[in-house]
N, C-alpha and C positions, 0 to 999 in steps of 0.2 A: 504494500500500500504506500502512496507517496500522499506525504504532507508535506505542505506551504504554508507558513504564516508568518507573520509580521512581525517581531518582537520589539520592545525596547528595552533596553540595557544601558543602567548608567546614562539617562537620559538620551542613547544614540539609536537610530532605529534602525533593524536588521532583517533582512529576511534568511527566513531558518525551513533549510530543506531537508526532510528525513524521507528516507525509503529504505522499506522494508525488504530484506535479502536471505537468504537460506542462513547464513552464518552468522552473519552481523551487518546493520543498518551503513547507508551512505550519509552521511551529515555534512551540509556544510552551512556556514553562519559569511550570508553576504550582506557589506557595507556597500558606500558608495565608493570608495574607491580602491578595494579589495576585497577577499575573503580565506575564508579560514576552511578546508577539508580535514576529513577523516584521511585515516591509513590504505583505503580502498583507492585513493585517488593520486594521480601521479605529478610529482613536483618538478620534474624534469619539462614534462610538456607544459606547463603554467612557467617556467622560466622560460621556455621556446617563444611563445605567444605574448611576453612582454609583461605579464598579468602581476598584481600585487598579490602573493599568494603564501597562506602560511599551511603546515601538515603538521597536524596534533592525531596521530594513531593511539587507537585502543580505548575509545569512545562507544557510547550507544546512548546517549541523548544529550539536549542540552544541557545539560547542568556537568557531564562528565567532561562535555567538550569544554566547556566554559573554565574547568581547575585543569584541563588535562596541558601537558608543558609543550611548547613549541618545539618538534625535533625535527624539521627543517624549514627555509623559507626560501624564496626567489632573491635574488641581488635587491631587487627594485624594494621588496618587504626589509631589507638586508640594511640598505644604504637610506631607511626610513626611522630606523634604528631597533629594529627588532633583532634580537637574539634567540639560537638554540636556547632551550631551557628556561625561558619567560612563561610564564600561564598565560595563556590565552585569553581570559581575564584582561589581564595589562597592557594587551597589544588591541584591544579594540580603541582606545581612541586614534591608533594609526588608520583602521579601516572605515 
């Protein structure tokens, strides 16, 4: 089943997409000018495409994506000042 809704966080509003999969959910939490994926999703192709893009794996909803730690991002999320091992949490006012 795929969900789409609206959320806001810390006053910034985001849309949060979940879909349901055999093993475990696709999540990812989109700003205006980036977003944040699960470990389903590849961070090589989001650096190819330019995108402001961070990977927090081992997630299954918002609340786990929201504490789970930043283990990679794109140069662009990089040189924005995000770090491996930041909470995803702290990197939302970048997106």
């Amino acid at each position: 089943m795929l969900k789409v809704e609206n959320v806001e966080i810390e006053s910034k509003s985001f849309e949060f997409i979940h879909l349901e999969m055999p093993a475990a959910p696709i999540l990812i939490l989109k700003g205006k000018k980036g977003f944040v994926m699960c470990g389903y999703l590849n961070i090589d192709a989001a650096e190819k495409l330019g995108d402001f893009a961070v990977r927090a794996p081992g997630v299954r909803d918002l609340d786990t994506l929201l504490d789970a730690e930043v283990a990679q991002c794109t140069s662009i999320a990089s040189s924005a000042g995000v770090e491996t091992g930041m909470k995803v949490r702290e990197i939302l006012r970048f997106l």
